[in-house]
PyMOL Python script that loads the backbone (N, CA, C, O; Angstrom):
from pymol import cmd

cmd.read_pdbstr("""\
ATOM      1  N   UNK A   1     251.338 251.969 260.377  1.00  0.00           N
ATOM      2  CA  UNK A   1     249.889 251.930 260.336  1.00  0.00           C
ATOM      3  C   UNK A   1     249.317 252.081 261.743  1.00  0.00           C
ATOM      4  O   UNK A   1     248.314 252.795 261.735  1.00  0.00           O
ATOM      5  N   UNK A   2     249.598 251.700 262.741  1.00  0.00           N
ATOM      6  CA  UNK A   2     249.527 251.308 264.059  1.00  0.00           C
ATOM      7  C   UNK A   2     249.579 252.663 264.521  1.00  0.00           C
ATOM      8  O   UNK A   2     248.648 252.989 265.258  1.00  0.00           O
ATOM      9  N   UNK A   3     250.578 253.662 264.224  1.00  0.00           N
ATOM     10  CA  UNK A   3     250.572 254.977 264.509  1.00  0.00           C
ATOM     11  C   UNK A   3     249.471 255.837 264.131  1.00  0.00           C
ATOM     12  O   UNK A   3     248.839 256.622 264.838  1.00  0.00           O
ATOM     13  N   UNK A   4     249.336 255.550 262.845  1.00  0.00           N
ATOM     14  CA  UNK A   4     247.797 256.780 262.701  1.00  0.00           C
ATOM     15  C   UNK A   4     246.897 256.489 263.010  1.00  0.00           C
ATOM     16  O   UNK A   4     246.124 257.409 263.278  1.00  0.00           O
ATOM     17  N   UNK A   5     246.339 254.933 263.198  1.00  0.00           N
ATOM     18  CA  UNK A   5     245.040 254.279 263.729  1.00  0.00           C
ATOM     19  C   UNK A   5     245.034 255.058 264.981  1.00  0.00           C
ATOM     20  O   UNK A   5     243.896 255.338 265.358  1.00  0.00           O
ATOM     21  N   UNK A   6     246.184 255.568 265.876  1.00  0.00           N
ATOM     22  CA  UNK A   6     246.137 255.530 267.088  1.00  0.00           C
ATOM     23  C   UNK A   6     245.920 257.268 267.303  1.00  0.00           C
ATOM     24  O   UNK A   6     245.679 257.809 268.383  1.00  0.00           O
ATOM     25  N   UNK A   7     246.056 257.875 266.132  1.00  0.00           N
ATOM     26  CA  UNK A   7     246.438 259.174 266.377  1.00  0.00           C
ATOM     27  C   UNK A   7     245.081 259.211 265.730  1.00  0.00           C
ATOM     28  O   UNK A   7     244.662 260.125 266.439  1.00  0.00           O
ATOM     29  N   UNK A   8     244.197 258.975 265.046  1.00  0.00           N
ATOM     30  CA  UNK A   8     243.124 259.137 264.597  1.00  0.00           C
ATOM     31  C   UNK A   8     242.153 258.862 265.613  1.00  0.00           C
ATOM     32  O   UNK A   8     241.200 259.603 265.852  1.00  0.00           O
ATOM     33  N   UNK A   9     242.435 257.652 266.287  1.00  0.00           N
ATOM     34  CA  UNK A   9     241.518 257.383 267.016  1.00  0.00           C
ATOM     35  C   UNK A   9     241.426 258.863 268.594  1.00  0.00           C
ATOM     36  O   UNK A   9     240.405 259.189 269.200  1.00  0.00           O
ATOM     37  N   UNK A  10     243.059 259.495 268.839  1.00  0.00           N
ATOM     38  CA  UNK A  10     242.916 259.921 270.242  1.00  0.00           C
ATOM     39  C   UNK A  10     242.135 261.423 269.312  1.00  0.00           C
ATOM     40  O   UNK A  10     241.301 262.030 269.984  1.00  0.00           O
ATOM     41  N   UNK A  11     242.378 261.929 267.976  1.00  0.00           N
ATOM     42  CA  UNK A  11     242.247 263.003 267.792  1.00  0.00           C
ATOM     43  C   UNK A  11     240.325 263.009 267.571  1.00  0.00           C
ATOM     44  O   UNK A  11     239.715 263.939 268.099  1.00  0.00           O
ATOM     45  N   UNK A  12     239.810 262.312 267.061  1.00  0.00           N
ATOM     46  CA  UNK A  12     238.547 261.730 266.755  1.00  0.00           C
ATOM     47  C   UNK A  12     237.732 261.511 267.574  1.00  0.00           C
ATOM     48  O   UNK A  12     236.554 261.850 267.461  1.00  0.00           O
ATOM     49  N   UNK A  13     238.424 260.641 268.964  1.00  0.00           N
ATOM     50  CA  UNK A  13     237.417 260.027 269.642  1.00  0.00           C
ATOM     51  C   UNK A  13     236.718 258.942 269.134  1.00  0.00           C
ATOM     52  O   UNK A  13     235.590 258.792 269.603  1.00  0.00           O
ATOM     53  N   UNK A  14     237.060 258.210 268.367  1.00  0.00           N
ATOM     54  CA  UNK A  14     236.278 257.021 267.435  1.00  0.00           C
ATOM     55  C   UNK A  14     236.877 255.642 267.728  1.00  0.00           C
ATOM     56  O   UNK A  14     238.063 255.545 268.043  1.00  0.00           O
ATOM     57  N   UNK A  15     236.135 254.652 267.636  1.00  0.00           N
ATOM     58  CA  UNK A  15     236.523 253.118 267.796  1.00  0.00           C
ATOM     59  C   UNK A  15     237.541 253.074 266.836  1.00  0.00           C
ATOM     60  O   UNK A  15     237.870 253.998 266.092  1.00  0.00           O
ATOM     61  N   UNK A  16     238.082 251.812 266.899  1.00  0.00           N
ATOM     62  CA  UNK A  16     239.167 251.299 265.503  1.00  0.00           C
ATOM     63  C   UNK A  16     238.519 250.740 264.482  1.00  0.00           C
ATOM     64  O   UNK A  16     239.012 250.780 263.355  1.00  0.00           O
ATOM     65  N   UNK A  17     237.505 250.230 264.687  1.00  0.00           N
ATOM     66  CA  UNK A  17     236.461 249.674 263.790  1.00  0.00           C
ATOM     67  C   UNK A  17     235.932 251.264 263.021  1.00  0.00           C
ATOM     68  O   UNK A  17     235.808 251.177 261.800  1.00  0.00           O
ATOM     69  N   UNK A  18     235.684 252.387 263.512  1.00  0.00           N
ATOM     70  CA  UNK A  18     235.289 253.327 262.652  1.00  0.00           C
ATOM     71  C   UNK A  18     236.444 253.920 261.904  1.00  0.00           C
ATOM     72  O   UNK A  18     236.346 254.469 260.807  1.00  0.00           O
ATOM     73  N   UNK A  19     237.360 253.788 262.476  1.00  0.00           N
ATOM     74  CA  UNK A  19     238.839 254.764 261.776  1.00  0.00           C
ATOM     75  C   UNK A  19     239.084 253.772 260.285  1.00  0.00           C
ATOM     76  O   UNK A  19     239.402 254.135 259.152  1.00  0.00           O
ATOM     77  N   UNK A  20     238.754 252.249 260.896  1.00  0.00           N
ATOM     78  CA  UNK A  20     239.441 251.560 259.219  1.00  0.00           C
ATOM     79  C   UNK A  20     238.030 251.483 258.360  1.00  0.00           C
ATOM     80  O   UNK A  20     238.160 250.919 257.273  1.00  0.00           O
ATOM     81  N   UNK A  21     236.522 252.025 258.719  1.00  0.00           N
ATOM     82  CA  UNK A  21     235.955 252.572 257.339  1.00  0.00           C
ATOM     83  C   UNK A  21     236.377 253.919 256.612  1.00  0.00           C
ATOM     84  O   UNK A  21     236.201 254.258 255.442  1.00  0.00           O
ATOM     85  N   UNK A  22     236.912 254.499 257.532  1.00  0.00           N
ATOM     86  CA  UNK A  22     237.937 255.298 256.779  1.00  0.00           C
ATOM     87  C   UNK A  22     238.690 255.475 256.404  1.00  0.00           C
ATOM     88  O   UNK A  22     238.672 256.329 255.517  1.00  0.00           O
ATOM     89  N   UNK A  23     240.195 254.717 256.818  1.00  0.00           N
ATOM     90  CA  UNK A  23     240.855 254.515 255.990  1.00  0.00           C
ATOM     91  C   UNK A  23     241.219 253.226 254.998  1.00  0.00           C
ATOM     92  O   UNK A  23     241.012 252.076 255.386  1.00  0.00           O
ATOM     93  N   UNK A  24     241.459 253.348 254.435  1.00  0.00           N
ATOM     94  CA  UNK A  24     241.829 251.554 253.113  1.00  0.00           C
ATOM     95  C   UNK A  24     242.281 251.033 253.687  1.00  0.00           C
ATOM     96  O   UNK A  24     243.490 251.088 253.465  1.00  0.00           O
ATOM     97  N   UNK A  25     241.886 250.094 254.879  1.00  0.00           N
ATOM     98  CA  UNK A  25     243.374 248.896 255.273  1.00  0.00           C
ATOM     99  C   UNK A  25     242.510 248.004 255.595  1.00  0.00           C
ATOM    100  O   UNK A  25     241.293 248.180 255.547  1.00  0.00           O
ATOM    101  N   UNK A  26     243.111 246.905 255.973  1.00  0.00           N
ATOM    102  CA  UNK A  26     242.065 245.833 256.602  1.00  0.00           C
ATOM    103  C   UNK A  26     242.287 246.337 258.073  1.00  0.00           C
ATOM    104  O   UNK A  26     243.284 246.962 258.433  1.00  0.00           O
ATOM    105  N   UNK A  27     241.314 246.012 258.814  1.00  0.00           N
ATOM    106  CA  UNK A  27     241.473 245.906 260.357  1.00  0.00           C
ATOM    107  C   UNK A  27     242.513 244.900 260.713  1.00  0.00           C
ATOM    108  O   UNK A  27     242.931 244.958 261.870  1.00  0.00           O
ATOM    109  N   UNK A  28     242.923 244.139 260.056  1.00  0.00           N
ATOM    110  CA  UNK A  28     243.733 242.414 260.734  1.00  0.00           C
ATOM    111  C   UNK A  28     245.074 243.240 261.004  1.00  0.00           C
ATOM    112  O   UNK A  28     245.900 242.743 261.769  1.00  0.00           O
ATOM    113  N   UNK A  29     245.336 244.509 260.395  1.00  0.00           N
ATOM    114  CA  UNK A  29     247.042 244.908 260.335  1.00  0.00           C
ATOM    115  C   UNK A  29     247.244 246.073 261.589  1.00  0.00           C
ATOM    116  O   UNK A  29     248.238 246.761 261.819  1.00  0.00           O
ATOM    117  N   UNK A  30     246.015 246.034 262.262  1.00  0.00           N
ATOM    118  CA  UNK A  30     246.077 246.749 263.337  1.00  0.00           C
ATOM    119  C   UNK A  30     246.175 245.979 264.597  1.00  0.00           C
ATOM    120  O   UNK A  30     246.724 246.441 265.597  1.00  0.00           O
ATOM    121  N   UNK A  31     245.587 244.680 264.539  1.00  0.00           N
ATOM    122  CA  UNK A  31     245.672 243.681 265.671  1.00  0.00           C
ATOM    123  C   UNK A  31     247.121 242.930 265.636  1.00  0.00           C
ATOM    124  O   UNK A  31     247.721 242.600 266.659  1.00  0.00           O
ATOM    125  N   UNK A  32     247.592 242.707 264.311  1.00  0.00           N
ATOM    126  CA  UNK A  32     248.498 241.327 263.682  1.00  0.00           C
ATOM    127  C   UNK A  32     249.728 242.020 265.212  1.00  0.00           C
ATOM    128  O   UNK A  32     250.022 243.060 265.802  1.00  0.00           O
ATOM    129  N   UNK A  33     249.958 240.944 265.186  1.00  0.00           N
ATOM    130  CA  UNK A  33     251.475 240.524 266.798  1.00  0.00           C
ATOM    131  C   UNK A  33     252.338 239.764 265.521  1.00  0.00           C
ATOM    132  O   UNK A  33     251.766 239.220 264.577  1.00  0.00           O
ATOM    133  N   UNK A  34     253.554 239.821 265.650  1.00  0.00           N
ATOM    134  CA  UNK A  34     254.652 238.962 265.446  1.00  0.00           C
ATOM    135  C   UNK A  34     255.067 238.244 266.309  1.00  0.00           C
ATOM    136  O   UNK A  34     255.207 238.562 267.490  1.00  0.00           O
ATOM    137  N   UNK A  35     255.372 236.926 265.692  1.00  0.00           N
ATOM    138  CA  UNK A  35     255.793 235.964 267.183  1.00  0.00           C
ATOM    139  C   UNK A  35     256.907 235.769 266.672  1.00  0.00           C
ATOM    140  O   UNK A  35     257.589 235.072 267.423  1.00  0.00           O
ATOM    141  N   UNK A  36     257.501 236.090 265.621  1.00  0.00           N
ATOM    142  CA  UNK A  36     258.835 235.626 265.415  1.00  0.00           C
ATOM    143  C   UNK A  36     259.941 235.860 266.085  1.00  0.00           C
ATOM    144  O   UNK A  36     260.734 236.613 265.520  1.00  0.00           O
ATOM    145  N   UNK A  37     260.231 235.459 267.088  1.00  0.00           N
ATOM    146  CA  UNK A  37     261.428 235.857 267.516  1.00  0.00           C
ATOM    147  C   UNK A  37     262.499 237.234 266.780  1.00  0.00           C
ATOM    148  O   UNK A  37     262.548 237.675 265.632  1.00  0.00           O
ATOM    149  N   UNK A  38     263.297 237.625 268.110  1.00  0.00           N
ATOM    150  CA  UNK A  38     263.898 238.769 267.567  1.00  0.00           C
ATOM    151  C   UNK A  38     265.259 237.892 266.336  1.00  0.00           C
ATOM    152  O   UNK A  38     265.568 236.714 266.159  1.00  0.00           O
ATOM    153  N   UNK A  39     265.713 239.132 265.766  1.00  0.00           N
ATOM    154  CA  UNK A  39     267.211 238.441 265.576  1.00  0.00           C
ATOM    155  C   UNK A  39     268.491 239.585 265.508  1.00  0.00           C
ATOM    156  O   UNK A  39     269.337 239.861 264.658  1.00  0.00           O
ATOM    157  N   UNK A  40     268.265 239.931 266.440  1.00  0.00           N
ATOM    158  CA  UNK A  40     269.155 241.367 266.827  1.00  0.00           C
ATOM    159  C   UNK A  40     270.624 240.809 267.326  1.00  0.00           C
ATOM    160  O   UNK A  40     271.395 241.705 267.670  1.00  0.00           O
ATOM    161  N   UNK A  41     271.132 239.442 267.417  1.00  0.00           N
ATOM    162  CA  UNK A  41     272.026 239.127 267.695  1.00  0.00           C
ATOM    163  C   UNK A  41     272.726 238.249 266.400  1.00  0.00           C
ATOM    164  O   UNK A  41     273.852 237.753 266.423  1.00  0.00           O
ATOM    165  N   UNK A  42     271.818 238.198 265.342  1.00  0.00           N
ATOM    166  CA  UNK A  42     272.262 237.434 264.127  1.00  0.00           C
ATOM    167  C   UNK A  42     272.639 238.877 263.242  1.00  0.00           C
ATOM    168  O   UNK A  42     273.781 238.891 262.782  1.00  0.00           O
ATOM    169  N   UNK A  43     271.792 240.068 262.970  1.00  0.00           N
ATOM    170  CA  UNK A  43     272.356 241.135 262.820  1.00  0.00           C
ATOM    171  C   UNK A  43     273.623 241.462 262.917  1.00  0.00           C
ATOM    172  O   UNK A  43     274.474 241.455 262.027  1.00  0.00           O
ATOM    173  N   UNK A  44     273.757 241.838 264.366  1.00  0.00           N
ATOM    174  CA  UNK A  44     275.348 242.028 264.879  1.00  0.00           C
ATOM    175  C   UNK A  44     276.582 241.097 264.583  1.00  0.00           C
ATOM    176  O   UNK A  44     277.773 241.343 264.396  1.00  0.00           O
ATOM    177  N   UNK A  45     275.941 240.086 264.607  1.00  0.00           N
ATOM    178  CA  UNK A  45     277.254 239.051 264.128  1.00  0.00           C
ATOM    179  C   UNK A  45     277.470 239.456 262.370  1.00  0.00           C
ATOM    180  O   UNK A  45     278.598 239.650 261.917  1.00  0.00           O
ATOM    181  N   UNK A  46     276.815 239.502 261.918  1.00  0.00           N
ATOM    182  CA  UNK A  46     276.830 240.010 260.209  1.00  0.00           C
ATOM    183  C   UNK A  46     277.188 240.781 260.159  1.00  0.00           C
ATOM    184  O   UNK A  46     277.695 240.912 259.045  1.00  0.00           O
ATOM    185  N   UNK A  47     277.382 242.073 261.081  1.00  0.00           N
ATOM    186  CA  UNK A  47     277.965 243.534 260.800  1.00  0.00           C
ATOM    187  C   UNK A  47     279.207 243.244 261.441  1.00  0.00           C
ATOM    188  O   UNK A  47     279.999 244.103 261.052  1.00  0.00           O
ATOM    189  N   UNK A  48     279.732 242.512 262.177  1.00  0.00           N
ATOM    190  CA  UNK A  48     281.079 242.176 262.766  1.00  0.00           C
ATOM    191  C   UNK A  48     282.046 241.744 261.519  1.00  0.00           C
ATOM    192  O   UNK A  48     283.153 242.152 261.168  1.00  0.00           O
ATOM    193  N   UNK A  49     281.150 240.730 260.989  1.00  0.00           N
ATOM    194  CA  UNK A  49     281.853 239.989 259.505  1.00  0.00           C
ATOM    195  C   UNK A  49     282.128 240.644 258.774  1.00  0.00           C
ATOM    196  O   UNK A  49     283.269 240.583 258.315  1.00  0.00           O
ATOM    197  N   UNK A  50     280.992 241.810 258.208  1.00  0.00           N
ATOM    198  CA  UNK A  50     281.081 242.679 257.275  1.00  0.00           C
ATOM    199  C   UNK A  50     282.158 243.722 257.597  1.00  0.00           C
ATOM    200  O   UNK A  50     282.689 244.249 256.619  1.00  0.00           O
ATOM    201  N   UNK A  51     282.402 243.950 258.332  1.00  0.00           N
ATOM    202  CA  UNK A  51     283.806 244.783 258.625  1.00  0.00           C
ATOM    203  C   UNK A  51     284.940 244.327 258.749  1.00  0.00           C
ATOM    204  O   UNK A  51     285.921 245.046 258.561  1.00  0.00           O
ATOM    205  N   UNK A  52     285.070 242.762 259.166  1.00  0.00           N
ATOM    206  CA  UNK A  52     286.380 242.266 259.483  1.00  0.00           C
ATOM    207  C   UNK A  52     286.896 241.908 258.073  1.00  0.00           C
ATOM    208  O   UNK A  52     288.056 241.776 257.683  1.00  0.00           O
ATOM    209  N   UNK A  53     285.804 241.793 257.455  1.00  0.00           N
ATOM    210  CA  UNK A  53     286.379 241.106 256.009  1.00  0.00           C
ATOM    211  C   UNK A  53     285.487 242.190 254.546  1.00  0.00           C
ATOM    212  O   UNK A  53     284.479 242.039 253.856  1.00  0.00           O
ATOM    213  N   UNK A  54     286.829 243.489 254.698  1.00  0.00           N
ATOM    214  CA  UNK A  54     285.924 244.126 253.582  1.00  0.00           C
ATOM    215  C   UNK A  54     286.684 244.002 252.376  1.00  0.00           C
ATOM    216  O   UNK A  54     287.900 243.811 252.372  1.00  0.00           O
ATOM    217  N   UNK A  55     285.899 244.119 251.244  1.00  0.00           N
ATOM    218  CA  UNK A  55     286.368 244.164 249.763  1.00  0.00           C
ATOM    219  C   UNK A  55     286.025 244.928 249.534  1.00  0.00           C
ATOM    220  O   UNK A  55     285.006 245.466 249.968  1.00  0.00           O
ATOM    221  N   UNK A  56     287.119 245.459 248.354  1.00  0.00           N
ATOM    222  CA  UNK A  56     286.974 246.727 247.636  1.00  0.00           C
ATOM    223  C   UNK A  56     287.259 246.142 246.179  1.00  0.00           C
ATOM    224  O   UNK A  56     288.052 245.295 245.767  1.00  0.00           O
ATOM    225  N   UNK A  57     286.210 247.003 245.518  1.00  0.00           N
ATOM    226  CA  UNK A  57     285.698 247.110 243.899  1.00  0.00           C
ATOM    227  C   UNK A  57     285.900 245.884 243.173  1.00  0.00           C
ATOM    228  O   UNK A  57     285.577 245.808 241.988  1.00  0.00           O
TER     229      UNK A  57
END
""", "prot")
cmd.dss("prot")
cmd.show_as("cartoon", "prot")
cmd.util.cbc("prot")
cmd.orient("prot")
């Protein structure tokens, strides 16, 4: 979403407030931040497992 707001806005010339009366979204999903921490190291440990210990059928 973040991508076309942004590509609308450079191709347009228009605020973000005018791009989301045009398109269907709320404005909140253009501001919203995640604070959740990453988990790119709980990932990797799961794909380590998943290979050391594979089953078949």
């Amino acid at each position: 979403m973040r991508e076309i707001v942004d590509h609308l806005r450079t191709c347009f010339r228009v605020s973000v407030r005018r791009v989301f009366q045009a398109v269907p979204a709320p404005r909140s999903t253009f501001h919203y931040r995640s604070r959740r921490p990453g988990q790119a190291i709980l990932r990797q440990r799961i794909r380590e497992l998943a290979e050391t210990r594979v089953r078949y059928g």
